[in-house]
N, C-alpha and C positions, 0 to 999 in steps of 0.2 A: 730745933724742929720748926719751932717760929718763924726764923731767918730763910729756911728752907722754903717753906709753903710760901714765904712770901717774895719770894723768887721768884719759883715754878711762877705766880699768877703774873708778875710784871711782866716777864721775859716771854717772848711768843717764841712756838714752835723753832728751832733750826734746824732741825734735820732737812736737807733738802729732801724731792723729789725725784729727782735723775734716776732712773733713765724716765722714769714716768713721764716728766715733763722737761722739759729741752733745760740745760744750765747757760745762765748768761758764758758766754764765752768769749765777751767782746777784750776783756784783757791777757788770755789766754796767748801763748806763742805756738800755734802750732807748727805742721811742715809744711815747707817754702812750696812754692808754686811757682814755675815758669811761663810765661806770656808767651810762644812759639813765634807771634806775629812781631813783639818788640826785641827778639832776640838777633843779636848779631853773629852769632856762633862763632866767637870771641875765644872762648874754650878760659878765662878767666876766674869764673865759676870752678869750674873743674880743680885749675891748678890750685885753688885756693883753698879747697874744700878740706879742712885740719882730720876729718874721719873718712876720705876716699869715697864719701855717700852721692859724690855726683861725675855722671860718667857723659861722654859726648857720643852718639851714633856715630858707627865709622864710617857711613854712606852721609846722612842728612848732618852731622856735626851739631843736630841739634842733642841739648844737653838733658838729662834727666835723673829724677833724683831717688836712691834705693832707702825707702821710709826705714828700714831695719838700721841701717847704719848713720844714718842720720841724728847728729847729738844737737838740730834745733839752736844754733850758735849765732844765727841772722848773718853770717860775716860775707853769703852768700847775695846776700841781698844788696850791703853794702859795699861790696867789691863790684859788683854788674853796673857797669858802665852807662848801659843802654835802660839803667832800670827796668831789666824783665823779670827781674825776680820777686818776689812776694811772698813775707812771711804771714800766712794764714793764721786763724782764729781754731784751725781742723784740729781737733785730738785726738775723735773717733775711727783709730787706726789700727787697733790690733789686727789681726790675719791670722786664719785661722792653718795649720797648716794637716798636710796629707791625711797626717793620725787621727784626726778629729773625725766622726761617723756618727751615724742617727742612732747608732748601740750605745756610743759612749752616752751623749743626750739623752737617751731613754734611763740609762741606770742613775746618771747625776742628776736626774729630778729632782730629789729629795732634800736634802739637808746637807751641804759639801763642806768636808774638814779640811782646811789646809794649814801645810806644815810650811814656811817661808826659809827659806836657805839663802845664807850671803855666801859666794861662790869668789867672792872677792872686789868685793864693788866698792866704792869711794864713801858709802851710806847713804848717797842722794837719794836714791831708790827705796831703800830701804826707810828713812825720814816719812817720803810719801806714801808707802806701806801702812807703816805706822798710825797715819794717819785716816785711815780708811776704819778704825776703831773709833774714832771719837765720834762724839756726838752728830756735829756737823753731816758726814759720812755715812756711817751709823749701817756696816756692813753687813752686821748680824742680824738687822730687818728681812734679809735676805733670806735667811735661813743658811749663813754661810758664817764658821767658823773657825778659829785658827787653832793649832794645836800645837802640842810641846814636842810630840813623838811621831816620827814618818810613819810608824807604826798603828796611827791611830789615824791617819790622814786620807783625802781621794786624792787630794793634789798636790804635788809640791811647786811655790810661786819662788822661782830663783833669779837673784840680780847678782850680777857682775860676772865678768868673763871668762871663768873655769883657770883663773891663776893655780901654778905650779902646786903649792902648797894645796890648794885648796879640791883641785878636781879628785883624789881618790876617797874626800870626803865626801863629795855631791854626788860619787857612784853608788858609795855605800849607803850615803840616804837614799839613791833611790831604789836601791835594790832592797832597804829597809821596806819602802811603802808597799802594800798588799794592790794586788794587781783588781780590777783596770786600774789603772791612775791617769793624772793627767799631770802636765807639763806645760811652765806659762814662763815664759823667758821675757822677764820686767826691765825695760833701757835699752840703751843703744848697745851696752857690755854685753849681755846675754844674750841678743839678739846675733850683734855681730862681732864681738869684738871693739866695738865703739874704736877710738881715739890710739886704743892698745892694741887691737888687731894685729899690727907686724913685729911685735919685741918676741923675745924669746921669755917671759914669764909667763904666756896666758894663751889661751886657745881662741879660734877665731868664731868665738860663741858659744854656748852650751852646745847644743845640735854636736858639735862635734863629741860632747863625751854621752849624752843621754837625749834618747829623742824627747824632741818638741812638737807640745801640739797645738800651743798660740803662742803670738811674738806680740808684745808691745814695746814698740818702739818709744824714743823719746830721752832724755836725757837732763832731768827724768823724768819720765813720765807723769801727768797730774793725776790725783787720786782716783781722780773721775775716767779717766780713760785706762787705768788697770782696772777698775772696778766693771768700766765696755768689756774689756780684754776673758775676764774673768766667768761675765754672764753670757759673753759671746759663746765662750768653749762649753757651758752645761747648757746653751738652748734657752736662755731665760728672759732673753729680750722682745 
């Protein structure tokens, strides 16, 4: 107990602030940014791009880049000739999609249980999940909890891209979870498909087996921009 108290008094506060106050984000890799005016429309970008997250206009050939599919790899920035590309410090990217309404927001005021589903993900996602429990993070300030049971949940937060094995399990959770719910598709995998989008094991995002009502991009995503993604879809920002 000794050891304890005398911890607590050395050790300052670490929970951050976020969203209250801004997080340094200067070593952060967010998504890439195009310069229009140093671009060559090269289409180099494009060919290069290892998750198809960057497309060229068929009239301008200028190039631009789809945040959901995008796995954040810089390889974008380092292939571009003309250096127009630029890997940003952005995280704050979740998007909210169609399902999301001022009814949902009004009921999730309160205190939100979520239930976390691996749909078939590599665990990168799932690692930063994780870590939205610790101290640092410290989610449950929020008044937002994780649960064992869909059954006992508002939300279910699923990563990875509805692999073969895996989708008639993520239907059953969510037809487990008691209605409204919500839906928060974590990474590039559950957003779109990520990097596995075209094999024949996996779907090209959840959206395709259960709707979705926020996407956070990212590959994977920091703790701190699921945590946007999360307080974006209940209104809490």
């Amino acid at each position: 107990m000794f050891k304890m108290l005398r911890k607590i008094i050395q050790h300052q506060r670490v929970t951050q602030d976020y969203p209250k106050h801004p997080v340094d984000s200067s070593l952060f890799i967010g998504k890439p940014s195009i310069d229009s005016a140093k671009c060559t429309r090269c289409g180099e970008c494009v060919r290069r791009c290892p998750s198809a997250a960057i497309s060229a206009d068929p009239e301008s050939g200028m190039p631009s880049v789809d945040s959901r599919a995008c796995v954040f790899c810089a390889l974008c920035e380092e292939v571009c000739p003309a250096g127009a590309v630029l890997m940003t410090a952005e995280f704050e990217l979740a998007e909210l999609g169609e399902l999301v309404e001022k009814k949902i927001h009004k009921i999730f005021g309160r205190s939100l249980q979520i239930r976390e589903v691996d749909a078939g993900s590599c665990n990168g996602c799932d690692y930063e999940i994780n870590a939205l429990n610790n101290p640092f993070n410290d989610i449950e300030r929020f008044g937002i909890h994780f649960v064992a049971s869909p059954r006992h949940a508002d939300m279910l937060l699923v990563t990875g891209c509805a692999s073969r094995n895996m989708k008639q399990a993520l239907l059953k959770t969510y037809e487990a979870t008691p209605e409204p719910r919500l839906v928060v598709a974590v990474g590039a995998c559950a957003c779109s498909g990520g990097i596995f989008k075209d094999t024949y094991a996996v779907e090209k995002g959840i959206d395709s087996v259960v709707p979705v009502h926020v996407y956070v991009p990212g590959c994977p995503p920091r703790p701190q921009a699921i945590l946007y993604g999360i307080l974006k879809a209940i209104d809490k920002l």
